[in-house]
N, C-alpha and C positions, 0 to 999 in steps of 0.2 A: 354290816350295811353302813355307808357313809354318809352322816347324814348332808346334806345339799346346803350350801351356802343362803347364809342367811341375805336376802331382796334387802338393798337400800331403799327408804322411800324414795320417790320424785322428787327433785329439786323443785321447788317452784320460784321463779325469780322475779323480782321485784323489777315493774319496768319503770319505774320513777328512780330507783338508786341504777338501773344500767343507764338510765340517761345521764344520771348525776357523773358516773363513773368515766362518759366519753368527755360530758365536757372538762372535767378535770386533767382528761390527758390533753385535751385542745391546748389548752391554758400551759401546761409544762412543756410542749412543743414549740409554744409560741417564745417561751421564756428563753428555751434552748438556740433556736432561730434568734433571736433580741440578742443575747448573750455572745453568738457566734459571731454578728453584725459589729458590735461593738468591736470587740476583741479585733476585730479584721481591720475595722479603720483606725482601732490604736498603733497597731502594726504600721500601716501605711504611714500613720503619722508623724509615726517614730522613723521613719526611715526617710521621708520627707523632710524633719528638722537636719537644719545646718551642724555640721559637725565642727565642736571647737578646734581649738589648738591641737596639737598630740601632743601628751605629756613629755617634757628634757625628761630626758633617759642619761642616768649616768653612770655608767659600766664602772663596778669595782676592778680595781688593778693593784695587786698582792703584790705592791711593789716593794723590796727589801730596803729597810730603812738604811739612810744612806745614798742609796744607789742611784736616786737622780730627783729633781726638782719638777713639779709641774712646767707644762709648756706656756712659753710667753704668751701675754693675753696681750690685748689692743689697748694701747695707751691712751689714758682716758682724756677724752678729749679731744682725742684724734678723729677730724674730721673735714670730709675736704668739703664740706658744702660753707656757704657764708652767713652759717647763725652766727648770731648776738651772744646766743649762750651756746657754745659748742658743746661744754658738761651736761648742759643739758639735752641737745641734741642725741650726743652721743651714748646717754645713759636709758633713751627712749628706746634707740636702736638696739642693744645689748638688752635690754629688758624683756623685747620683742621675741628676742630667739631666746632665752633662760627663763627658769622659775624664780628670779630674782624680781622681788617687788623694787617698782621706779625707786621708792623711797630708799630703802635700801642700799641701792646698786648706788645711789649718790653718795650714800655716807662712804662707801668702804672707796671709791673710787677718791672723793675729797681728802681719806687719810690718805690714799695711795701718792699724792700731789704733793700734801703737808710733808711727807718723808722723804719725795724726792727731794726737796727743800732740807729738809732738817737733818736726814741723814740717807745722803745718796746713794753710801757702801752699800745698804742695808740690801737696796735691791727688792723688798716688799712690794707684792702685787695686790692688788686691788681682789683679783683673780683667788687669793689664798683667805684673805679676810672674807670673802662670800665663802669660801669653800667650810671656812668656821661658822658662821654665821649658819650655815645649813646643816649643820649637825646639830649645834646647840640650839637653835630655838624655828628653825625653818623661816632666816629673815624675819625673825619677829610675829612671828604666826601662829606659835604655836600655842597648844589649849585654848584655840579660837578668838585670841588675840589679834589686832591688826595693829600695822603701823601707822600712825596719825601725821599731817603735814608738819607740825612742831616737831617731830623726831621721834616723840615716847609713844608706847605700844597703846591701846586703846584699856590694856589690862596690866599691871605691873608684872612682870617674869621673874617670880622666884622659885627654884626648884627647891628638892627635897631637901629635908633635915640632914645634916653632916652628922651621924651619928654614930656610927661606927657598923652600924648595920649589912648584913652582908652585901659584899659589895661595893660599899658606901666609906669611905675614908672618916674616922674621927676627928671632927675638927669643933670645939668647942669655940663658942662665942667670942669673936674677936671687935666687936664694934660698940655693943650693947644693945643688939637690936635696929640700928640705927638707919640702915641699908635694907635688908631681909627680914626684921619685924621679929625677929627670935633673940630672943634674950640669954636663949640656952646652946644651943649649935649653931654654926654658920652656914649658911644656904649661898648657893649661887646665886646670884641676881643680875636681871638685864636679858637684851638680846644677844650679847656673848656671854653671857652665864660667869663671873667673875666672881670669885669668892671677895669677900670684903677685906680681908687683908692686904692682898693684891692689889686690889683696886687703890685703894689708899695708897700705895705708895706709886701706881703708873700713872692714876689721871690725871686726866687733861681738859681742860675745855675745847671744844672745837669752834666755838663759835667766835671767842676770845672776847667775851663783854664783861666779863671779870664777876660771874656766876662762880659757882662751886661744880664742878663735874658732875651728870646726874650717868650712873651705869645703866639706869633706864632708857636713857637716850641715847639712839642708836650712830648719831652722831660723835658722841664721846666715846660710844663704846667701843665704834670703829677703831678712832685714834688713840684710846688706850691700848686695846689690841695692837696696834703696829706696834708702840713704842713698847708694850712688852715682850713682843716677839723678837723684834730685832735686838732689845739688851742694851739699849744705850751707846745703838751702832754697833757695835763692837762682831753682831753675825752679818752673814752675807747668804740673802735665801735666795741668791741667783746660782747658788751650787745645792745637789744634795744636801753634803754634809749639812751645811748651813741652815737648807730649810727645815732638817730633820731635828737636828739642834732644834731651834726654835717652836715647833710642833708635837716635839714631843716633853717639849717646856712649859707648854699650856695644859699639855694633859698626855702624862703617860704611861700611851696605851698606843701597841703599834696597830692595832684594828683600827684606833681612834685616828692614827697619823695617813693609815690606808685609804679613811673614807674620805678626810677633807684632803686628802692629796687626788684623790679621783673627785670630787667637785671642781677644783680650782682646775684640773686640766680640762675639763668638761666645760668648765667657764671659760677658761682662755681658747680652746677650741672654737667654741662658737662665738667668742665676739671677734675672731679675726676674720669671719664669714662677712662678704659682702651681701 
């Protein structure tokens, strides 16, 4: 014989905790609804706000060292309207279409001038000096840096220890600390990233008030740059050959020659856009 399942008591339910229990789901419903509300109008909101600039996009081009030269950019200065200061017309305009900060685009364009002057073979663009200037430190930007109207960056730019680290070339202290603050290795320094030997023997002042060159200023640093790339005249970066020579003279590495060679035609693209 099987014996029969054992009877649960009766529930008996509590009608002060079933009311307590409806208003609680009120109250999570209302949250959910609140929640949904919100969330919709950030939506709208966001779709609502004005859209900035599109980021300059600049396509890499695995282009074989040697083989050819960035495309001519717009000569700085060049401008048919009748400002006062056409450089600086002209530097507002080309700032407008690149990620080149105004400050910037002025220093590398003013060396671009200073060389037609001093050395015309050379053929140095304005165009190649940004295209360095954006790999080494993002126009003076980078690690949250800005570039200030006196020329120097809001933060001094010295990269990492030259230590022999992988990677990293050995270059033991060649100034005493003096430029990059290391007494023991040499450190790039500036908005073109200069190792301090270098620099000592290319700078220059730019402003010509009879200062000492600072590689933090991106105005010397410009025209250091030119005058080291072009070698005391002697290259010519309106051919390949020449510009590769000279870029792969500040740093080589053909990835390194690939990227600022696709900036600078990225540059000169877009400032010959009316």
């Amino acid at each position: 014989m099987v014996q029969p399942p054992l009877k649960e008591p009766p529930v008996r339910r509590n009608r002060s905790g079933n009311i307590f229990g409806r208003i609680v789901l009120v109250l999570l419903l209302m949250v959910v609804v609140a929640a949904g509300a919100w969330g919709l109008g950030a939506l709208n909101r966001r779709e609502a706000a004005p859209l900035g600039p599109p980021p300059f996009l600049v396509p890499i081009q695995e282009v074989e060292p040697g083989a050819a030269a960035p495309g001519n950019a717009a000569a700085p200065g060049n401008t048919t309207s009748a400002e006062t200061n056409p450089l600086g017309e002209w530097a507002t305009r080309v700032a407008s279409k690149t990620d080149i900060p105004l400050r910037a685009l002025h220093a590398y364009a003013s060396a671009d001038l200073t060389m037609q002057r001093e050395a015309p073979a050379c053929r140095i663009s304005w165009a190649t000096l940004a295209g360095i200037g954006r790999i080494e430190s993002r126009h003076g930007s980078i690690n949250g840096s800005r570039l200030q109207d006196n020329g120097l960056p809001s933060r001094p730019i010295i990269g990492i220890p030259l230590n022999g680290s992988p990677g990293v070339k050995a270059i033991r202290d060649t100034d005493g600390g003096r430029l990059d603050g290391d007494t023991t290795w040499d450190r790039a320094v500036g908005p073109m990233q200069f190792i301090p030997g270098t620099w000592n023997r290319w700078a220059k002042r730019a402003a010509g008030d009879g200062q000492p060159a600072d590689p933090q200023n991106i105005d010397d640093a410009a025209l250091t740059a030119a005058r080291y790339l072009c070698a005391g005249g002697a290259r010519d970066l309106g051919t390949g050959q020449g510009w590769w020579a000279a870029v792969l003279a500040y740093n080589n590495s053909v990835e390194y020659g690939q990227s600022v060679f696709s900036g600078a035609d990225a540059y000169a693209r877009a400032s010959a856009q009316q």
